[in-house]
FIKOLZA-1660 file (N, C-alpha, C; in steps of 0.1 Angstrom, whole numbers, plus 5000, padded with zeros to 4 digits):
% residues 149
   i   px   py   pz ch aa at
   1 5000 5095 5118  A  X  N
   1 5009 5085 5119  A  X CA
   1 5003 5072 5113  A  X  C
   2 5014 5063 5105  A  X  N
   2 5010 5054 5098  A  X CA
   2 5013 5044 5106  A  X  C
   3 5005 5030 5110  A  X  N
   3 5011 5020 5115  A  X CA
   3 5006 5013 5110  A  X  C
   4 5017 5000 5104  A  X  N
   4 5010 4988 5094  A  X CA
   4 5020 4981 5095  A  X  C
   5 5017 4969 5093  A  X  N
   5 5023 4958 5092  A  X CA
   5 5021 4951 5076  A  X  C
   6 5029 4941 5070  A  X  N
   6 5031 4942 5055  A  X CA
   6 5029 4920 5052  A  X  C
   7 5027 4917 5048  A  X  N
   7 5028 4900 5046  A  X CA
   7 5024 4898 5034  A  X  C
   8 5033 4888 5029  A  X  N
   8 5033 4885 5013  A  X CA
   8 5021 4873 5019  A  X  C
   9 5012 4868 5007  A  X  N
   9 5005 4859 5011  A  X CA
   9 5007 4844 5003  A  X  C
  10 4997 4830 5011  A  X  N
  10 5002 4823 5005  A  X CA
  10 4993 4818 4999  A  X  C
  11 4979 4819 5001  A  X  N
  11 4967 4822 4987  A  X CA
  11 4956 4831 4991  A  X  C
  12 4947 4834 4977  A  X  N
  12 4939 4843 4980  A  X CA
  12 4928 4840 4986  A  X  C
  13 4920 4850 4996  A  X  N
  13 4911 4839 5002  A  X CA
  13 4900 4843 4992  A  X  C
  14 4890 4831 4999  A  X  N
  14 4878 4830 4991  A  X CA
  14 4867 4840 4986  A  X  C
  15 4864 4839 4978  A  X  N
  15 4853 4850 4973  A  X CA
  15 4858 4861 4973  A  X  C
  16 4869 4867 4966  A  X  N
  16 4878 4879 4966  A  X CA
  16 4870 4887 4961  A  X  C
  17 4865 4885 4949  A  X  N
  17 4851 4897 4943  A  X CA
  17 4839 4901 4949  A  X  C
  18 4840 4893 4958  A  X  N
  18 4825 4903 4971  A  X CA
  18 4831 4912 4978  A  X  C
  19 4844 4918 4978  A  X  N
  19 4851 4926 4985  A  X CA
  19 4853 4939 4979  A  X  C
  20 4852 4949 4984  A  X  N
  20 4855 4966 4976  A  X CA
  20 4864 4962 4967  A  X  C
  21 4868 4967 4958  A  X  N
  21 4881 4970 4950  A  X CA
  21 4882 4984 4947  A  X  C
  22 4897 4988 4947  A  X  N
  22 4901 4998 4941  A  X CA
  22 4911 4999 4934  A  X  C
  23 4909 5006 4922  A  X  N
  23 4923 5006 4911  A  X CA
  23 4928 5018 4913  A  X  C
  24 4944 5014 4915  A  X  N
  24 4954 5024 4919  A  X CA
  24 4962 5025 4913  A  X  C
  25 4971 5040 4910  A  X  N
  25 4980 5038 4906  A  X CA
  25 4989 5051 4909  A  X  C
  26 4997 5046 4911  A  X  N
  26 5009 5059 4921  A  X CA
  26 5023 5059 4915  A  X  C
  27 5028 5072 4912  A  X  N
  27 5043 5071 4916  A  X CA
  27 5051 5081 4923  A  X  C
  28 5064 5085 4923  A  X  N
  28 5070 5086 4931  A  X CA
  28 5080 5095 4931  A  X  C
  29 5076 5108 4935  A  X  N
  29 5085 5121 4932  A  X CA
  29 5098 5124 4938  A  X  C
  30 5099 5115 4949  A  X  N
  30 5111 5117 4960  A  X CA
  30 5112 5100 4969  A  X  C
  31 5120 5093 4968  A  X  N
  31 5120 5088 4979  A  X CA
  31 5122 5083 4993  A  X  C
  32 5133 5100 4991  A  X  N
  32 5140 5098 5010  A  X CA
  32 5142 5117 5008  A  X  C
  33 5125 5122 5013  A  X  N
  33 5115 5117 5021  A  X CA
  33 5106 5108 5004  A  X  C
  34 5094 5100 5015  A  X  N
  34 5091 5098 5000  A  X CA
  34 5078 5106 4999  A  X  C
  35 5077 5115 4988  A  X  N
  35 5065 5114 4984  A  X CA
  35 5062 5115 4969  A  X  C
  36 5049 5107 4971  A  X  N
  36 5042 5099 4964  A  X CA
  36 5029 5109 4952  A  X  C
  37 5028 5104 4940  A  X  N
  37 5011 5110 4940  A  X CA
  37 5007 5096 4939  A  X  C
  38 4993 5101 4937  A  X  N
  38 4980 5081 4938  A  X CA
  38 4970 5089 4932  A  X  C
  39 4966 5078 4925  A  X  N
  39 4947 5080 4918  A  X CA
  39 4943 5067 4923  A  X  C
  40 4932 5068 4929  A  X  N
  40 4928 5059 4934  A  X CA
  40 4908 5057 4932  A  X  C
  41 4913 5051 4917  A  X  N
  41 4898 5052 4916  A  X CA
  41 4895 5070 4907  A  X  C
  42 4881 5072 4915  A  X  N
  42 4884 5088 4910  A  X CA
  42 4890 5099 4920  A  X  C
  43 4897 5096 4927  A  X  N
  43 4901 5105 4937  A  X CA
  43 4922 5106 4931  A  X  C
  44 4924 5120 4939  A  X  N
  44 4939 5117 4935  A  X CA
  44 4945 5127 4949  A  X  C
  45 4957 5121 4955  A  X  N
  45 4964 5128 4964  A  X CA
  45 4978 5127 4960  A  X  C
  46 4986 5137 4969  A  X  N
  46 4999 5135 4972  A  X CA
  46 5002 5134 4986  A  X  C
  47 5010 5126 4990  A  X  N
  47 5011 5119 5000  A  X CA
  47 5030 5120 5002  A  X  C
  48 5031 5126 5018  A  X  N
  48 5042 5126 5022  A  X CA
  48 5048 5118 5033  A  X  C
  49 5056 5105 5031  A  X  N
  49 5056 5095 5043  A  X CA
  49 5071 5101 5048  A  X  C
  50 5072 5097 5055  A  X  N
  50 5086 5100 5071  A  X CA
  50 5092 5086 5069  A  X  C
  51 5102 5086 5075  A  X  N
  51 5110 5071 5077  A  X CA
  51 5105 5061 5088  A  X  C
  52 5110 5053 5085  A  X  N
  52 5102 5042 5096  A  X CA
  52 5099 5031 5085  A  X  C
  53 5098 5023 5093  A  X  N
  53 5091 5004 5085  A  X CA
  53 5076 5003 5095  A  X  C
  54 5075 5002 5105  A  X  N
  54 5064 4999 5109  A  X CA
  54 5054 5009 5114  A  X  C
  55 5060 5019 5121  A  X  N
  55 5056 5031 5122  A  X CA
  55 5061 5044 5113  A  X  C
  56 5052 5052 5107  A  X  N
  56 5059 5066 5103  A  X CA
  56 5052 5080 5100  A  X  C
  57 5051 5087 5099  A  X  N
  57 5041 5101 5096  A  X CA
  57 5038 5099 5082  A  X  C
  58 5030 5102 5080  A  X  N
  58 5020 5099 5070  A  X CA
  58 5009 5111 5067  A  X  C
  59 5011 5122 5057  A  X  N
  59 5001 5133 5049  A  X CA
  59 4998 5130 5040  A  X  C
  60 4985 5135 5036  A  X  N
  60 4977 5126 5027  A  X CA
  60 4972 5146 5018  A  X  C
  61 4974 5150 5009  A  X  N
  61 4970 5162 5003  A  X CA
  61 4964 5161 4992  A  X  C
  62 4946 5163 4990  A  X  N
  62 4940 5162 4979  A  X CA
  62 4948 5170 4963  A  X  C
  63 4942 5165 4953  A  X  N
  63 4949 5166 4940  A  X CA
  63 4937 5169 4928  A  X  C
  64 4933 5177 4925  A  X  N
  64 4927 5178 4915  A  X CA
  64 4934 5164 4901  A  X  C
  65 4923 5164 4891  A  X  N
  65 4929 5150 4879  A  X CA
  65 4940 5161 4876  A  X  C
  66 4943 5174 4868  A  X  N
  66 4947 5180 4863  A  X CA
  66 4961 5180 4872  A  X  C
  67 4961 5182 4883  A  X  N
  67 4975 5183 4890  A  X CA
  67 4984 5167 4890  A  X  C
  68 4974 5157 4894  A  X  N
  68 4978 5145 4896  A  X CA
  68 4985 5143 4882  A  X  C
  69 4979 5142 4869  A  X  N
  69 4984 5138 4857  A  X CA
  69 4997 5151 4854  A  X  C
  70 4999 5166 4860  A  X  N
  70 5009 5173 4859  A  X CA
  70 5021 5169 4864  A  X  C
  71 5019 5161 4877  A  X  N
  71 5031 5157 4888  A  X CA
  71 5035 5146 4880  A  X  C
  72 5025 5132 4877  A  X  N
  72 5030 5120 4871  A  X CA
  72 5038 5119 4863  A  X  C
  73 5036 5132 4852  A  X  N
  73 5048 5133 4846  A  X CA
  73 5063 5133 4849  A  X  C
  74 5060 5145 4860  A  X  N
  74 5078 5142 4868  A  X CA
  74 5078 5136 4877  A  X  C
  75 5078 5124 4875  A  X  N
  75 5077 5112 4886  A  X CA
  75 5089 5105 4883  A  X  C
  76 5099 5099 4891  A  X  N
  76 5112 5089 4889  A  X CA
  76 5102 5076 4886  A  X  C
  77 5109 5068 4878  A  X  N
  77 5109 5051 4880  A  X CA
  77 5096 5045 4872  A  X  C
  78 5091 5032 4881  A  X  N
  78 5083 5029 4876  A  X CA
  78 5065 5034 4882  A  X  C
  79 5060 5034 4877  A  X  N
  79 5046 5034 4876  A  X CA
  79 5036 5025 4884  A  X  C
  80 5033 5027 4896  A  X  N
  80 5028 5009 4899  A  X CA
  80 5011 5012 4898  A  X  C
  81 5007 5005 4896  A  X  N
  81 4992 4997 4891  A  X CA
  81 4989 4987 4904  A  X  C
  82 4976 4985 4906  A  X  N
  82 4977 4975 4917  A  X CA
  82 4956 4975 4918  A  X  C
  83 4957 4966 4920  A  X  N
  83 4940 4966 4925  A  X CA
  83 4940 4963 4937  A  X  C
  84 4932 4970 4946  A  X  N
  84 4936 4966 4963  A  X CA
  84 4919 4965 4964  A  X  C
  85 4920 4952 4972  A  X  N
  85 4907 4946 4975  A  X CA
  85 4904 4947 4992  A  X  C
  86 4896 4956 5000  A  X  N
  86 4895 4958 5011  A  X CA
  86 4889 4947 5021  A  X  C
  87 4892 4937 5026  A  X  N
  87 4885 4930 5035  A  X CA
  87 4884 4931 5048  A  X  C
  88 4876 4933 5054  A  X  N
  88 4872 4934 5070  A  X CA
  88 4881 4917 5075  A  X  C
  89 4883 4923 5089  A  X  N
  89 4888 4908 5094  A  X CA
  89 4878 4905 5108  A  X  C
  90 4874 4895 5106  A  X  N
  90 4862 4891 5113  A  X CA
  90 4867 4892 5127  A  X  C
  91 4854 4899 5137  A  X  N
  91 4856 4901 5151  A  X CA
  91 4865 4909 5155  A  X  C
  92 4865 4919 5148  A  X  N
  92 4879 4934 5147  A  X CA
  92 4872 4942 5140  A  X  C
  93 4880 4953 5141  A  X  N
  93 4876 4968 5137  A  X CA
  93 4885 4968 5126  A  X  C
  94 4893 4957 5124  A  X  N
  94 4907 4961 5115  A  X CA
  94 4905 4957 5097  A  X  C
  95 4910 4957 5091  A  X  N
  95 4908 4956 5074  A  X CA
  95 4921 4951 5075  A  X  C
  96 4922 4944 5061  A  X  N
  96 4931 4935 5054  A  X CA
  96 4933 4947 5039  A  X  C
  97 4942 4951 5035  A  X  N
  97 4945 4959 5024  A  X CA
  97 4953 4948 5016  A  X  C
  98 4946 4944 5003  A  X  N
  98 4952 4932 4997  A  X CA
  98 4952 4939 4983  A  X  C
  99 4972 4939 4978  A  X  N
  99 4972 4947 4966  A  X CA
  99 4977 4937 4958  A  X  C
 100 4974 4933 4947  A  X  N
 100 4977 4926 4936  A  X CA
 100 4983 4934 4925  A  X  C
 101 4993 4932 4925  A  X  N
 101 5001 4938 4916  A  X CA
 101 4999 4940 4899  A  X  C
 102 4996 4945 4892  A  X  N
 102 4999 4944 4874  A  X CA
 102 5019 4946 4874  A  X  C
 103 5015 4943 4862  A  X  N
 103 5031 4947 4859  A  X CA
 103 5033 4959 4857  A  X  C
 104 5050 4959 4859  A  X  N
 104 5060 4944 4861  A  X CA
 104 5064 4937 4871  A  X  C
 105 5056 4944 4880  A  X  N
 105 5055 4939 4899  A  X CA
 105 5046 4922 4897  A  X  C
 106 5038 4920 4885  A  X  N
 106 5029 4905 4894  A  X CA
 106 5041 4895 4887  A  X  C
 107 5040 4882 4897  A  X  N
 107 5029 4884 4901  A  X CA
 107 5025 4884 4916  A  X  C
 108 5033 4897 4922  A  X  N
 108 5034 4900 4935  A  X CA
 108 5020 4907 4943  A  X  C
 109 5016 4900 4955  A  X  N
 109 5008 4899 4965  A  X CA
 109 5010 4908 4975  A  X  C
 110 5010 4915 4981  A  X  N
 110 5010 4922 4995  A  X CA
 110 4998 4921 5007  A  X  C
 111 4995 4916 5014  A  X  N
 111 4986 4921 5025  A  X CA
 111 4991 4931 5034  A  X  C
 112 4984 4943 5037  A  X  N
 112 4989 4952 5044  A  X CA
 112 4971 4954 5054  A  X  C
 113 4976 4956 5071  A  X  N
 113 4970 4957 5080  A  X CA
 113 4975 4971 5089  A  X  C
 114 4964 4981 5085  A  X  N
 114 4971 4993 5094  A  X CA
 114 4964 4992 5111  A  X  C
 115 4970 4996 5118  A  X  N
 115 4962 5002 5131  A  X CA
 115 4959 5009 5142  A  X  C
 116 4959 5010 5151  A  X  N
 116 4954 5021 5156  A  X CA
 116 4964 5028 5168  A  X  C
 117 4972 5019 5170  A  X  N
 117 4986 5019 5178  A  X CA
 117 4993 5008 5180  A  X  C
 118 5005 5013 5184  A  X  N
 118 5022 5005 5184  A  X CA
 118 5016 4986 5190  A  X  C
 119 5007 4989 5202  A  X  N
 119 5006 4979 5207  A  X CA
 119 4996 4966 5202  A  X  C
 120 4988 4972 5192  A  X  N
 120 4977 4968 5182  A  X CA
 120 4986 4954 5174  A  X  C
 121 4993 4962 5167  A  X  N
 121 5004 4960 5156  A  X CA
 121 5008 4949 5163  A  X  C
 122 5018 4952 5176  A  X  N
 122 5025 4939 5177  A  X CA
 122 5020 4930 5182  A  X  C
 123 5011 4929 5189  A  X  N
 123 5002 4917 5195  A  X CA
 123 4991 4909 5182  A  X  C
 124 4993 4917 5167  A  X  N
 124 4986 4916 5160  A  X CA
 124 4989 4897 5155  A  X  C
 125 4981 4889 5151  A  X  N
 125 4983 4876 5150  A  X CA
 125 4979 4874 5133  A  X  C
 126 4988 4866 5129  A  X  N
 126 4983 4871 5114  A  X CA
 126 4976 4859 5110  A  X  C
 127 4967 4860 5099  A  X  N
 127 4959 4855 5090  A  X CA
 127 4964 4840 5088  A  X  C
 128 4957 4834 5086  A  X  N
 128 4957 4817 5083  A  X CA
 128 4964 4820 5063  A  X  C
 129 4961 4828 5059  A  X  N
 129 4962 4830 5046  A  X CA
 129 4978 4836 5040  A  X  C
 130 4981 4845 5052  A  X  N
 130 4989 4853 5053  A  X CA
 130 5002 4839 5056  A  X  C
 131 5017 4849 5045  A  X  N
 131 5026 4841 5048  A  X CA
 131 5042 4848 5053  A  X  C
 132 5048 4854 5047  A  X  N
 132 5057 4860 5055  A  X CA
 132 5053 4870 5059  A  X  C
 133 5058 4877 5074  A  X  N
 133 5057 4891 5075  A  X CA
 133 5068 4898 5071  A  X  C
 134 5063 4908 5060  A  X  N
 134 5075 4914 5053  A  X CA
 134 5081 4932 5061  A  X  C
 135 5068 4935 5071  A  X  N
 135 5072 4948 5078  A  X CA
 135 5086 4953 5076  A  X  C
 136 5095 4945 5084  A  X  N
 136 5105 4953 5083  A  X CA
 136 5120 4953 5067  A  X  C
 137 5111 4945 5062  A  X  N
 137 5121 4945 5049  A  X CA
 137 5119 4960 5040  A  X  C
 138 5127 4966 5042  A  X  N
 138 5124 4980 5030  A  X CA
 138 5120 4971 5015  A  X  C
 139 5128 4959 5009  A  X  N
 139 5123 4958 4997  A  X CA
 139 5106 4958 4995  A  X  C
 140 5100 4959 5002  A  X  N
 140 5086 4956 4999  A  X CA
 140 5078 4966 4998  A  X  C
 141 5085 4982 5004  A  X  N
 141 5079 4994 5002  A  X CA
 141 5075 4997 4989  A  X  C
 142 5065 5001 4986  A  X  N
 142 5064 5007 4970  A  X CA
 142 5073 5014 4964  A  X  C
 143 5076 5023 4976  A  X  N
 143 5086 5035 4967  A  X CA
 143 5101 5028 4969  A  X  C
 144 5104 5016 4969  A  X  N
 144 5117 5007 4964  A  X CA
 144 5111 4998 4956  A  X  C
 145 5099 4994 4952  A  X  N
 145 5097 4989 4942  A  X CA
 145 5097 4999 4924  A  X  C
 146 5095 5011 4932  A  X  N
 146 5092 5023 4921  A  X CA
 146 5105 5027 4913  A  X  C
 147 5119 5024 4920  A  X  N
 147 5129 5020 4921  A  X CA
 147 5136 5011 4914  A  X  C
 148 5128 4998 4910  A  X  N
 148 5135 4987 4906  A  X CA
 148 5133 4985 4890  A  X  C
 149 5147 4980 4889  A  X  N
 149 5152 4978 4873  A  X CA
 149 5145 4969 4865  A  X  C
% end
């Protein structure tokens, strides 16, 4: 089960390059149900999400390079790119998943915070940095971005 919460931000915080990064890039074979493939770095999966905005089921199935680049092919839409920079959030167990878009998504921001249950999520207090919470807007899912004209 996936549980995250989604916020467009209103600047980057400080010292963004002392943080992990990872170059991603996924698209989108279906998206009701959606699934997805991702290379992430050197790793690649296919991934099956359920419905829902804040909560949803979530399979994560390894991908050899050879399968990942066979599926991409038959993929709908667009192609998304994104560098996601991992930050710890101080005095928590929780992370900050901060995706910066390439095109033709930038120059769109996402912060995404997953966790550990229903009641985590909603008591969650967001970031000094963080600006709208976009959770329940579908426009902000990838696979409606993967979508767009």
């Amino acid at each position: 089960m996936e549980i995250e919460r989604k916020f467009t931000v209103k600047k980057l915080p400080e010292n963004l390059d002392s943080y992990p990064c990872h170059l991603i890039e996924q698209a989108y074979l279906n998206t009701d149900p959606v699934i997805r493939v991702r290379r992430q770095d050197d790793e690649f999966y296919m991934t099956y999400k359920g419905k829902g905005l804040l909560m949803r089921e979530e399979y994560n199935l390894p991908l050899n390079e050879a399968s990942y680049y066979h599926l991409l092919e038959k993929a709908d839409g667009n192609i998304i790119s994104k560098k996601r920079y991992v930050i710890p959030i101080k005095d928590s167990s929780l992370c900050v998943e901060l995706d910066i878009f390439d095109k033709p998504f930038a120059p769109l921001i996402i912060a995404e915070v997953e966790f550990p249950d229903k009641e985590t999520a909603e008591a969650f207090a967001p970031l000094d940095w963080f600006d709208q919470d976009v959770t329940n807007d579908p426009a902000y899912h990838n696979s409606n971005l993967s979508r767009k004209k």
